[in-house]
N, C-alpha and C positions, 0 to 999 in steps of 0.2 A: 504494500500500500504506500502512495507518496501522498496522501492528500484527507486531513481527517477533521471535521468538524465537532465544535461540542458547542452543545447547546443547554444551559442551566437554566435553573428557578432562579430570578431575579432576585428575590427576595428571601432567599435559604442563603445566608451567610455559608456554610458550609459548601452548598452546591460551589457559588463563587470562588471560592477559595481551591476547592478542590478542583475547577475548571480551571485553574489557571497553575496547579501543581501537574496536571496533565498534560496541558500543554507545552510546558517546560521539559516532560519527560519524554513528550513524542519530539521536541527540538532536537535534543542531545541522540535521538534516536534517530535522527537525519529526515522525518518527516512533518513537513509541512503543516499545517494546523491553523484553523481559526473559531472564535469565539461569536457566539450568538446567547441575546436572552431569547428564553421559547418565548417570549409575550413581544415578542418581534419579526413576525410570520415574515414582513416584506424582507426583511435582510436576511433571515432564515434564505428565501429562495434565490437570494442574490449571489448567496456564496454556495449553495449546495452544486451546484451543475460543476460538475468536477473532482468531485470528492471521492474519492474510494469507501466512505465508511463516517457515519455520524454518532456522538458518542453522545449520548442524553443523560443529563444528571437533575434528580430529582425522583420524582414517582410518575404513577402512570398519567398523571393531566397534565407533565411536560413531554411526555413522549406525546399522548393526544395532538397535545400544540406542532411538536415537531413534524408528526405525521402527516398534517395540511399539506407542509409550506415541501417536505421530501418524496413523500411518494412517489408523484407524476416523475420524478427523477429515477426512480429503480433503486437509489443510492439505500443503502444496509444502515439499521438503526442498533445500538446496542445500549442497553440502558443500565442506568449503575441507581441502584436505587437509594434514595434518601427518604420516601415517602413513609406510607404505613404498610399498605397491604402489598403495594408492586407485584401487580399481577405479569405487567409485559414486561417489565425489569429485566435483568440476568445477572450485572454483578451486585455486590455488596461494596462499600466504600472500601474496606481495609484490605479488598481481592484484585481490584479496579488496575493496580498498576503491574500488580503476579501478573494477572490473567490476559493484559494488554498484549504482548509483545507476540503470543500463539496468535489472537487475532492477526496484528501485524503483518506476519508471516502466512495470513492463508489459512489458516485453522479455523475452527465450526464448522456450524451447519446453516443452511438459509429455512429460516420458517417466516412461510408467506402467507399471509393474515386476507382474508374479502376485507374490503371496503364496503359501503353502502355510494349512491350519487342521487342527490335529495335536489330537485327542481322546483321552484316556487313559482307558483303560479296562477298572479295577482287577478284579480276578479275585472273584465274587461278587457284581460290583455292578450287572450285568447293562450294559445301553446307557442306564443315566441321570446315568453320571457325567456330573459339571461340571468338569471339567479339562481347559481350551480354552486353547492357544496359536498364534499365529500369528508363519511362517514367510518371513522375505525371503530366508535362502540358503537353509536347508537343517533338514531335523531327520532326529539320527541315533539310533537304539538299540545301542548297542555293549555290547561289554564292561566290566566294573567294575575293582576294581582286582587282581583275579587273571590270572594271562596267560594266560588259555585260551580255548579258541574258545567260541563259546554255538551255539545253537540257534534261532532265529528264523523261525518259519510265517509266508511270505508268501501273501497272497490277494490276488488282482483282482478287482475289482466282485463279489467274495463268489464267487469262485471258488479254489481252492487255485494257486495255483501252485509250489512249490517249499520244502522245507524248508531256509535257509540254516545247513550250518556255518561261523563267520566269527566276525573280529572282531565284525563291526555291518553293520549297512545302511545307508545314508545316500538319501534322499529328498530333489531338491537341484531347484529351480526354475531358471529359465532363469536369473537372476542368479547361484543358488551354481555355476551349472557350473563357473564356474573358478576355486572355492573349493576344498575338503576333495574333493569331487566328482571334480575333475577329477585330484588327487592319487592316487585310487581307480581312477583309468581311466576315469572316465567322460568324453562327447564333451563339447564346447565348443558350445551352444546360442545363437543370436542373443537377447540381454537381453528381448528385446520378446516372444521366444512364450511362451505363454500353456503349452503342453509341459512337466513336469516329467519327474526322473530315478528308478528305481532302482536303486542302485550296491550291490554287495557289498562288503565292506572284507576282505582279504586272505581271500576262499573257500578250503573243505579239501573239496574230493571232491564239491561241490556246485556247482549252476548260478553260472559266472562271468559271465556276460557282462552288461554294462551293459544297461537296457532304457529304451526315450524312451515315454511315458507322454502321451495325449493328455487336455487338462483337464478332461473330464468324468469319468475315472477315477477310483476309491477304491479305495486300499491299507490292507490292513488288514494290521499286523506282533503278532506272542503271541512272546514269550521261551518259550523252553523252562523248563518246571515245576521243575526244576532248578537252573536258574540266575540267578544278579543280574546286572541289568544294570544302565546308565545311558541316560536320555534328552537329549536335547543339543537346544535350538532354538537356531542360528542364533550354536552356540558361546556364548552366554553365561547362558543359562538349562540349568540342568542338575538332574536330579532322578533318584533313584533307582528301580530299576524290579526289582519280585519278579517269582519265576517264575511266568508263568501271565496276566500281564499285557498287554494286548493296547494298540495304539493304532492309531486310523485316522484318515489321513491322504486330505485332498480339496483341492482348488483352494480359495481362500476368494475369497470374494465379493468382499472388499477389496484392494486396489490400493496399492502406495506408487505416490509421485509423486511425482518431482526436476521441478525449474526448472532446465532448461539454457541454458548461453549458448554452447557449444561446436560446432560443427556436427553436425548430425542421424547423417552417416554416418564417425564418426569411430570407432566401437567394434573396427573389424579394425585399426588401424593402434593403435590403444589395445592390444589385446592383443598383439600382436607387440610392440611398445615393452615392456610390464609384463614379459611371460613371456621375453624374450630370444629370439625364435625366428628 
């Protein structure tokens, strides 16, 4: 590898610090390096096109962040974790600089994660808006900030399925299952399928049950004309949503991709470890 990015939590003293001890070690190791805060999507992708390898410190809502601005690039995420639970993680801080130099050299494995590609589509403006974001846990349409249920039209492949009253829906890819997803009731999904979710978020007198969604599918969600909602990608992109607004939701072409160094079939002994079970 000649060319490695890290990208930290702003605001984690430790991340900082230790972004910038790694940096210094990949120096003396003859390779290249630069620094990004994750809460800096545009300079994230400024400097990613070229990079052999992004090293994320923090937990998994600065991988989230990183994941935006790298994907469309193909470029390998490795994360070092500072958070709590660090589900996409791989090192630990006191392993971070052991464990560096096997990367370096060519070492791991590539695990390539679905994305979601969530299209908004404002009321009037028929199917040519351009408001495209992509999806590594989850994108939800919920409630704003009044406490009442909404109204939310679900369709399958342009079929109606079901009017939800609920807080929200949450749309959660094999990685968010055991995000917000899984808090909702929805099932625990292997990271690897390609499978997304439809989760209702506390249903009133309407269809409850979780639904597993094979990847050629399109969900298309409309708020009811009456009410405001919020859109939510992946918990940190959030935007407002009038009544009457539609957004559809498909598998995206793109892929994240970690660099692991941990063994291929460690994910059930990882979740029992995270969730206490």
């Amino acid at each position: 590898m000649n060319r490695v990015g890290i990208v930290y939590h702003p605001l984690n003293k430790d991340a900082v610090s230790l972004a910038k001890k790694l940096a210094g070690f990949l120096r003396s190791s003859g390779v290249k390096s630069w620094l990004s805060s994750a809460w800096e999507g545009d300079e994230v992708r400024e400097n990613v096109n070229g990079s052999d390898l992004i090293l994320t410190i923090g937990g998994d809502g600065t991988i989230l962040r990183a994941a935006q601005a790298v994907a469309p690039y193909s470029v390998p995420i490795t994360g070092i974790n500072l958070g709590r639970l660090g589900f996409l993680t791989e090192l630990a801080p006191d392993e971070a600089i052991e464990k560096l130099p096997a990367l370096l050299a060519g070492g791991g494995w590539l695990d390539e994660r679905a994305m979601l590609e969530a299209e908004i589509v404002i009321a009037g403006e028929g199917r040519e808006s351009t408001h495209r974001f992509f999806a590594l846990n989850d994108v939800v349409v919920a409630r704003g900030e009044i406490a009442r249920i909404i109204d939310v039209e679900a369709s399958i492949d342009g079929k109606p399925l079901t009017t939800y009253k609920a807080d929200g829906v949450i749309i959660a890819t094999a990685t968010g299952s055991t995000g917000y997803s899984l808090s909702a009731g929805g099932p625990v999904l292997n990271p690897q399928a390609d499978d997304f979710l439809l989760v209702p978020i506390l249903p009133y007198l309407s269809l409850r049950h979780p639904l597993v969604l094979p990847p050629k599918t399109v969900v298309e969600l409309k708020v009811g004309t009456i009410h405001k909602a919020v859109l939510s990608v992946d918990g940190h992109i959030s935007l407002p949503l009038v009544g009457g607004t539609g957004i559809i939701i498909r598998h995206s072409p793109i892929k994240t991709r970690f660099l692991r160094v941990n063994p291929k079939d460690s994910f059930y002994g990882t979740l029992k470890r995270k969730l206490k079970g």
